[in-house]
C-alpha positions in Angstrom: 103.2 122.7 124.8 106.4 125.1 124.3 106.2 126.3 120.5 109.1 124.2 118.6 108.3 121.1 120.4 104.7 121.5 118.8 106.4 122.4 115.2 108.1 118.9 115.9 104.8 117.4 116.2 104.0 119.0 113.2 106.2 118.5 110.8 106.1 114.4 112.3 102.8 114.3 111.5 102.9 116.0 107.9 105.5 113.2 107.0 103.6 110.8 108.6 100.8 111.6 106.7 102.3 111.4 103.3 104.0 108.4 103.4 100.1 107.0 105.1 99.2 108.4 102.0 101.9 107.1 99.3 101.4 103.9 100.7 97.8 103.3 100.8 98.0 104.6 97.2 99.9 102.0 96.4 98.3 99.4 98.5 94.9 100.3 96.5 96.2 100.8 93.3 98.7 97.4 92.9 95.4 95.1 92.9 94.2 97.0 89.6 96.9 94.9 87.2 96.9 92.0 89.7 93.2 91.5 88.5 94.0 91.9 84.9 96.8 89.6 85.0 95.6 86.9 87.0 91.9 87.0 86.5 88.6 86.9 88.6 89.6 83.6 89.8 93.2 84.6 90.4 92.1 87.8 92.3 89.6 85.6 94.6 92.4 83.7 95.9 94.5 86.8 96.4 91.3 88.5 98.3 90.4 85.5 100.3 93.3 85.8 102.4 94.6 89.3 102.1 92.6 90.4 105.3 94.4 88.4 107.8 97.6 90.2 106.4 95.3 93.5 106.4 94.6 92.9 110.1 98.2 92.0 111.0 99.4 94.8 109.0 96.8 97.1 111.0 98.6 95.7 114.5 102.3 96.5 113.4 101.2 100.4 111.5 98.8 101.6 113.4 96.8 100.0 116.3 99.8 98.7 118.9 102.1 101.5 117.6 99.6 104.4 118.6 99.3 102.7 121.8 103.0 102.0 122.4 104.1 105.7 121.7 101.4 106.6 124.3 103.4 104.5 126.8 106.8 105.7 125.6 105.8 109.3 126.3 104.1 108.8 129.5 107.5 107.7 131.1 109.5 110.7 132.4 113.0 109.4 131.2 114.6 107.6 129.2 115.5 104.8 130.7 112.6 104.2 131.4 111.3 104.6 127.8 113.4 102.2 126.5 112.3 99.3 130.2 108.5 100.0 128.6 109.2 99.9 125.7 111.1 96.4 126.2 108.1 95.1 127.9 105.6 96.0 125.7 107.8 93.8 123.3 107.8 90.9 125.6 104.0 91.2 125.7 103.6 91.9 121.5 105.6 88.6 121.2 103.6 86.3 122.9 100.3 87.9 121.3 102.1 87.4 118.1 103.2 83.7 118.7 99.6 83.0 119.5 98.4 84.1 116.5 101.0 82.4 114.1 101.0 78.8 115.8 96.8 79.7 115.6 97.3 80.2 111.7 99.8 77.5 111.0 97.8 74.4 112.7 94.4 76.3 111.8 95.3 76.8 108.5 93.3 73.8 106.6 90.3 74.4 109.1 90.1 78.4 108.1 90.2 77.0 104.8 87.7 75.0 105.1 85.3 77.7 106.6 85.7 79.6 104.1 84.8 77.2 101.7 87.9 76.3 99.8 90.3 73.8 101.2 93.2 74.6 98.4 93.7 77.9 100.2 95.7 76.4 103.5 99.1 77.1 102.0 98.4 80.4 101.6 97.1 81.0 104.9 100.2 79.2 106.2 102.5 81.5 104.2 100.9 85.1 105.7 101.0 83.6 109.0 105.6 84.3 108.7 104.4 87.5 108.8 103.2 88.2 112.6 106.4 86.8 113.7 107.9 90.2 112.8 104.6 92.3 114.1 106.1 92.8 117.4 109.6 93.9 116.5 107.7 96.5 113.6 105.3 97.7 116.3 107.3 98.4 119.2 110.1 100.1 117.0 107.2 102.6 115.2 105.7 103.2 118.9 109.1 103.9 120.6 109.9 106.5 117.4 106.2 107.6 117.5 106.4 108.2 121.5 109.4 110.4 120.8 107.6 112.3 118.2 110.7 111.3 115.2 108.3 109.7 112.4 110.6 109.5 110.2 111.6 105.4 111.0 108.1 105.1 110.8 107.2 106.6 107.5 110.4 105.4 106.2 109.7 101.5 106.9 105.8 101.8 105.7 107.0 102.5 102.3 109.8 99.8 102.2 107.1 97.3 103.3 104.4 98.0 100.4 107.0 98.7 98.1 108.8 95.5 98.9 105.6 93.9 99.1 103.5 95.3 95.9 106.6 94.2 93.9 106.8 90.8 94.9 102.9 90.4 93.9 103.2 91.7 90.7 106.3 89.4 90.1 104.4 86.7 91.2 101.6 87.4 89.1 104.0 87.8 86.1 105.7 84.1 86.4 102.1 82.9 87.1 101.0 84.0 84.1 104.4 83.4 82.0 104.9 79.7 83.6 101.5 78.7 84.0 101.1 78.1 87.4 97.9 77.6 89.1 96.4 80.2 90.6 96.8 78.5 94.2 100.5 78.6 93.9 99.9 82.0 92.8 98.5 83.1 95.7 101.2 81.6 97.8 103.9 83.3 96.1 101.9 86.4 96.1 100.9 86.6 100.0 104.5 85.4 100.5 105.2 89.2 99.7 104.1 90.1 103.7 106.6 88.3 105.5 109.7 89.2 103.2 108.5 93.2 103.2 107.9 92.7 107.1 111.8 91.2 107.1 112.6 94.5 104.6 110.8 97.0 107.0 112.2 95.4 110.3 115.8 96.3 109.1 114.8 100.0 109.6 114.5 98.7 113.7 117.8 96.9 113.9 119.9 99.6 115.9 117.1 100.0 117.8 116.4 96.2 118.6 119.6 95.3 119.3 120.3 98.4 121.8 116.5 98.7 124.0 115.0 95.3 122.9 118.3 92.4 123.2 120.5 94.0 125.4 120.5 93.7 129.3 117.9 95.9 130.8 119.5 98.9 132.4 118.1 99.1 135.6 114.9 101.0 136.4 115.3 105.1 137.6 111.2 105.1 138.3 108.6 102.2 139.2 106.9 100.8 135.9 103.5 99.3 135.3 103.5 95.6 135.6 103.2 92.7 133.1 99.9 92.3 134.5 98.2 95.8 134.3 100.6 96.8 131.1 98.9 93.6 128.8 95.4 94.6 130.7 95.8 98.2 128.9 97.2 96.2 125.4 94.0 94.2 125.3 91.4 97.4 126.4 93.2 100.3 124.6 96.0 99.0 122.2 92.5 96.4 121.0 90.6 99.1 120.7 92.9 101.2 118.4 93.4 97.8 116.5 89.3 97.4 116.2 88.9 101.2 114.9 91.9 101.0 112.4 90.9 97.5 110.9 86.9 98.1 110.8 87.1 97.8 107.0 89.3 95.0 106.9 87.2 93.0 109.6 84.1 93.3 107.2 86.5 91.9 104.0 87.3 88.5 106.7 83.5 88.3 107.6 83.0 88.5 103.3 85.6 86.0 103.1 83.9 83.2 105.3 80.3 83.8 103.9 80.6 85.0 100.5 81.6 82.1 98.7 80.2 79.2 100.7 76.8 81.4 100.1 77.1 81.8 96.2 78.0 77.9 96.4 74.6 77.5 99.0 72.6 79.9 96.3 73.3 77.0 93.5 76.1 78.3 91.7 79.2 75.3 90.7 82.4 76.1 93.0 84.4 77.7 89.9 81.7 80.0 89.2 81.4 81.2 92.4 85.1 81.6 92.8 85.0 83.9 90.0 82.0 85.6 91.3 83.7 86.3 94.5 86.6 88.0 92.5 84.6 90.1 90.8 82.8 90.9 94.0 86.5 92.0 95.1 86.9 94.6 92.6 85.0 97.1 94.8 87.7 97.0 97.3 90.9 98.7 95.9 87.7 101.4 94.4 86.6 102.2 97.9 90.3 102.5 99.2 91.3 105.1 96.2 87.7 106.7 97.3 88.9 106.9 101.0 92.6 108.3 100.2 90.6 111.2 98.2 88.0 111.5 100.8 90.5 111.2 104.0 93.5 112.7 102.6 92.6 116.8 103.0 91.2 116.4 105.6 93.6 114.9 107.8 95.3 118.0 107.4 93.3 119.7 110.2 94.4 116.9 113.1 97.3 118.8 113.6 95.3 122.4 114.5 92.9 120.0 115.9 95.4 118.3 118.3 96.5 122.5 118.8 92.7 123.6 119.5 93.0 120.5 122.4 96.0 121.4 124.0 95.7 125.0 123.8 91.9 124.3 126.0 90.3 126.6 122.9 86.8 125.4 122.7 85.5 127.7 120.1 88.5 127.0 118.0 88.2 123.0 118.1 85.0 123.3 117.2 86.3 125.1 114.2 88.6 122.9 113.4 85.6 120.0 113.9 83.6 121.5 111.4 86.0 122.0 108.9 87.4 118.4 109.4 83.9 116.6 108.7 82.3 118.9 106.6 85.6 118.8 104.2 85.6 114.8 104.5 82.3 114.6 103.9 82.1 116.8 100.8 84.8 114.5 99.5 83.4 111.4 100.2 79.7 112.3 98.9 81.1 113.1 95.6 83.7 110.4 95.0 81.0 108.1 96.0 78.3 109.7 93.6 80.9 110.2 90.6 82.0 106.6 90.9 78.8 105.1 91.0 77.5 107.3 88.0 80.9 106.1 86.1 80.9 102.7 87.3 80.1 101.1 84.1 83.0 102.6 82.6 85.3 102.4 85.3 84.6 98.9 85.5 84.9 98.3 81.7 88.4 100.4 81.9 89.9 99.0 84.5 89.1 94.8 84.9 87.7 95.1 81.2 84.0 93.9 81.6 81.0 95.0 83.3 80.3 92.4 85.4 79.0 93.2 88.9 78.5 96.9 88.2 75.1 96.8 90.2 77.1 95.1 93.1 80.2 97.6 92.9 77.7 100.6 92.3 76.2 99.6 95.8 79.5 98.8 97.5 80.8 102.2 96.3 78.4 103.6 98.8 80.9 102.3 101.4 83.2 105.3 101.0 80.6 108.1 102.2 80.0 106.0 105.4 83.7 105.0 106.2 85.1 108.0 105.4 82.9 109.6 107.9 83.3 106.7 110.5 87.4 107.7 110.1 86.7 111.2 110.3 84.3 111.1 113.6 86.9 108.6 115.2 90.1 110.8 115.1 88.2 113.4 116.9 86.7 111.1 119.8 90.2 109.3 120.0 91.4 113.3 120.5 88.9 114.0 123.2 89.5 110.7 124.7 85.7 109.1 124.0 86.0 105.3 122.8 82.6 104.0 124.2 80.6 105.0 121.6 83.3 103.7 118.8 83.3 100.5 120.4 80.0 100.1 120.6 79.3 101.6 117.1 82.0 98.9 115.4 80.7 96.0 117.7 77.3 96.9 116.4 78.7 97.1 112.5 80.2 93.9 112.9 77.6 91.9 114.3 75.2 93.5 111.4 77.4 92.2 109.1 77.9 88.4 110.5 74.4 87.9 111.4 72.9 89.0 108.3 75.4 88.3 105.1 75.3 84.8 104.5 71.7 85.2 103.9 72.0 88.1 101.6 74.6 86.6 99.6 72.4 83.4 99.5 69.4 85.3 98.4 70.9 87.9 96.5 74.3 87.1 95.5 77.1 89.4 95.5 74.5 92.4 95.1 73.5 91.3 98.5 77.2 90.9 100.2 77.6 94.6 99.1 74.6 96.1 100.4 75.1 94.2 103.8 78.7 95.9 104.1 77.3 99.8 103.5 74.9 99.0 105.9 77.0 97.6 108.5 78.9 100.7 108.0 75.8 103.4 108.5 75.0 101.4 111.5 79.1 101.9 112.9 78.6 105.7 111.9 74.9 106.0 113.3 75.8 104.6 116.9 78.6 106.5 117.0 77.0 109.9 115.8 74.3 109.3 118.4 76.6 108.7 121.0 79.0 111.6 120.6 78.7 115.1 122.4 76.2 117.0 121.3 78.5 120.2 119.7 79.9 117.3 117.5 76.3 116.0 116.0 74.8 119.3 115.7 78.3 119.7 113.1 76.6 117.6 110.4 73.5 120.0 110.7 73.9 123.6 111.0 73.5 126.3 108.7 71.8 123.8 106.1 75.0 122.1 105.1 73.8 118.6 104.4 70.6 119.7 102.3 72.9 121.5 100.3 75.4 118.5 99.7 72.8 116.2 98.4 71.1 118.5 95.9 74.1 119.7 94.9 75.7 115.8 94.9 72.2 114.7 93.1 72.6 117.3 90.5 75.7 116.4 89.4 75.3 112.4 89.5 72.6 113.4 86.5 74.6 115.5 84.8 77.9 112.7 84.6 75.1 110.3 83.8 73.4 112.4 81.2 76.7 113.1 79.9 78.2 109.8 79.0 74.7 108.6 77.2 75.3 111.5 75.2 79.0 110.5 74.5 77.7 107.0 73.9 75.3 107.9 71.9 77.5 109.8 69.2 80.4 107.2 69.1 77.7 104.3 69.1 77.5 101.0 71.2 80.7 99.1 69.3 83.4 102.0 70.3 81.8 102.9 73.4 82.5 99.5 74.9 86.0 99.4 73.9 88.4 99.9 76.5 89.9 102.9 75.0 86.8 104.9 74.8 85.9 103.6 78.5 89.0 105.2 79.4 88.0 108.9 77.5 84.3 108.8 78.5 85.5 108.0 82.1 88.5 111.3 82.3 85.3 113.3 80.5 83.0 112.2 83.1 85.4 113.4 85.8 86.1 116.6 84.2 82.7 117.8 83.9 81.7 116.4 87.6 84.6 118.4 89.2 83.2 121.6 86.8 79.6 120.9 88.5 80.6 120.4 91.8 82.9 122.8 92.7 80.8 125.6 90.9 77.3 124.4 92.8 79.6 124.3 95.8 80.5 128.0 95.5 77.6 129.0 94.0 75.9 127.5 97.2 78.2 128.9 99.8 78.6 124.9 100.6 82.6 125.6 102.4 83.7 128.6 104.3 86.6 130.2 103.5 88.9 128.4 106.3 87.3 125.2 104.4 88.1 125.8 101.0 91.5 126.7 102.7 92.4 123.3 103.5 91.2 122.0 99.6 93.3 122.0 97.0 93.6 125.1 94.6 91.3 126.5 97.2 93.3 129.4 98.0 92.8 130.6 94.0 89.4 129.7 93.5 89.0 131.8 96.7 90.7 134.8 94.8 89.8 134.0 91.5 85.8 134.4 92.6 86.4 137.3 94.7 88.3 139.1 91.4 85.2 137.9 89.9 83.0 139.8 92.2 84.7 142.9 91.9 84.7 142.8 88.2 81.0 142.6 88.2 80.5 145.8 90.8 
């Protein structure tokens, strides 16, 4: 690959990346005041349905687009770009069609599955919004297939900003006008078809010039509608199932979780609001997997290098970093939150309702932050049976078994069967990788030293806030306020313990602590250190 087209790549990736990141930031951090203004009851609503928008969202960002882009480059011209192109959008449309006439005439029996009939509209109202999936999708391929992210990045941001604001409007009148929280939610999931109409104008030169306008004739043979939608529903569905795993485990939660709560005895309203606060774990394990993701994302690029390059040694290198990095991040977001998690909870949805249940889901982040990790390498080295198999498994774990742990244990149950649908993904997919890429979580002692040094300081954060508790005594301490200044204090002293246990026990190498942040000082400021003490 000749040097500046790989810088292209490069810098397309980097902006790619931090617009992934702005708006999954957003996307995690919206549903915070949503709670808080509209209630448990509210948010259930709300959460009910937002995974079909999470799916179609996942088809139109990442899943047909990553496929798409593979076509666009695979064609030698560009005429012939633009002809595949064309037809993929031929073939996105009546996928998309499908689903929306699906949603609109299934709406009431959805609803009904999932236990509440009052949530049709809404359903009806997020359907608008696959209508748009293929133009979004075929426009963020083509871009994609010509390495320029920039219409990509540029219409993900107009779509959750568009989006988050409408919600939060919604949510305001709601509250100021009284409405029920039904109509609430219809307003509110109303927001994905007008920020998929926002986003799409980003596509319109391109629509109207490769997508509406007559079809230049063909300069090389292309791939017919027959083979091209058999390679949509094998590799552009398997990119769909890897990008939505975590979304596909909400939808199973939102067809068994309340209908079980209702089975376990509880009256419809209070399992409604149990349901909601059951929900509050999901915008925590996103904000979890943007810390635990985010660095180490950073180290596709060399990876995609170390590929094309054919350096072994060097991807292996880059392998290492790239899980040992993520999982470092994961295993202590997951252990600070869960040793804060009264406070958090207290602080941010102000009670401490279903802290047992969010301290288990929380657990989530360690195993899907590895499953993302492993799965951008196998997608780079071209291996998808074992992901396949490993979600397939995940999922089926989670269908066959949740209704009856919800029934039997509630929402503590719903939580444990989602972290353990998600070590069984990671497991089948860690047993069915190449060998060089299991021995990574292994060598040199790495993972021993992660968990004592992850168990150490989950004590100390715990040990910590008693204290703090303690001296202010049990009226201030469950204040909001104080939840707030125990919770930054918390943080503080965890980051203190684990980044000095992690140098202390040589946990990164240097090219490791490279890619962390302030990493490049802490790597001076201990080697100053050293010489100080010679």
């Amino acid at each position: 690959m000749p040097k500046d087209h790989l810088n292209t790549v490069f810098k397309g990736a980097l902006i790619l990346s931090i617009s992934s990141l702005v708006a999954k930031i957003l996307s995690a951090v919206y549903r915070i005041p949503l709670q808080n203004m509209v209630g448990n009851t509210g948010f259930y609503v709300y959460q009910q349905i937002y995974p079909l928008y999470g799916i179609g969202m996942t088809f139109a960002l990442n899943g047909f687009p990553n496929f798409i882009s593979k076509l666009v480059a695979e064609q030698p011209d560009e005429t012939s770009k633009s002809l595949i192109a064309r037809r993929a959008f031929h073939i996105l449309s009546g996928l998309s069609l499908v689903v929306f006439f699906g949603l609109q005439l299934g709406a009431t029996w959805i609803a009904a599955h999932m236990g509440d009939v009052n949530l049709a509209p809404i359903i009806s109202a997020v359907a608008w919004m696959f209508v748009f999936m293929p133009w979004l999708a075929t426009g963020r391929g083509y871009y994609q297939g010509k390495f320029l992210m920039g219409p990509t990045a540029v219409s993900q941001l107009i779509e959750q900003v568009v989006r988050v604001a409408i919600i939060i409007m919604a949510a305001y009148f709601s509250v100021r006008l009284g409405w029920d929280n039904y109509r609430m939610g219809t307003w509110a999931m109303s927001s994905a078809p007008l920020a998929a109409i926002c986003s799409s104008l980003i596509f319109t030169a391109f629509g109207l010039r490769y997508l509406l306008a007559p079809a230049p004739a063909p300069t090389h043979p292309l791939p017919s509608y027959r083979k091209l939608t058999k390679r949509f529903v094998i590799e552009g569905g398997t990119l769909c199932l890897v990008a939505a795993v975590v979304i596909l485990l909400q939808l199973v939660d939102s067809f068994t979780v309340m209908r079980g709560l209702v089975h376990q005895g509880q009256l419809p309203e209070v399992a409604k609001a149990l349901k909601g606060v059951y929900d509050r774990g999901q915008p925590l394990v996103q904000l979890g997997l943007v810390v635990a993701t985010a660095f180490s994302a950073t180290l596709l690029p060399a990876l995609t290098d170390a590929l094309a390059k054919r350096q072994p040694i060097e991807f292996k290198r880059q392998t290492q970093a790239m899980v040992h990095v993520s999982l470092a991040l994961s295993m202590a977001a997951t252990v600070g939150l869960v040793a804060l998690m009264p406070q958090i909870n207290r602080l941010l949805f102000g009670s401490l309702e279903g802290t047992t249940a969010l301290r288990i889901y929380i657990i989530s982040i360690l195993f899907a932050a590895l499953i993302t990790t492993y799965t951008s390498v196998l997608q780079s080295l071209n291996e998808y049976t074992a992901m396949i198999i490993g979600i397939i498994a995940g999922l089926a774990t989670k269908v066959l078994i949740n209704y009856i742990f919800v029934v039997h244990y509630g929402i503590n149950g719903a939580s444990a069967v989602t972290v353990l649908s998600l070590a069984v993904m990671f497991a089948v997919m860690w047993l069915g990788s190449p060998e060089d890429l299991q021995q990574v979580l292994l060598e040199s002692g790495y993972l021993i030293k992660l968990l004592a040094l992850s168990a150490v300081m989950g004590i100390v954060v715990i040990l910590s806030c008693h204290q703090i508790t303690a001296l202010v005594g049990p009226v201030l301490a469950n204040t909001r306020g104080m939840a707030g200044i125990i919770t930054v204090i918390g943080v503080l002293i965890g980051v203190l313990v684990f980044v000095a246990g992690a140098v202390y026990a040589r946990l990164f190498t240097i090219r490791e602590w490279l890619v962390l942040p302030y990493g490049k000082r802490l790597i001076k400021a201990v080697a100053k250190g050293k010489e100080h003490h010679s």
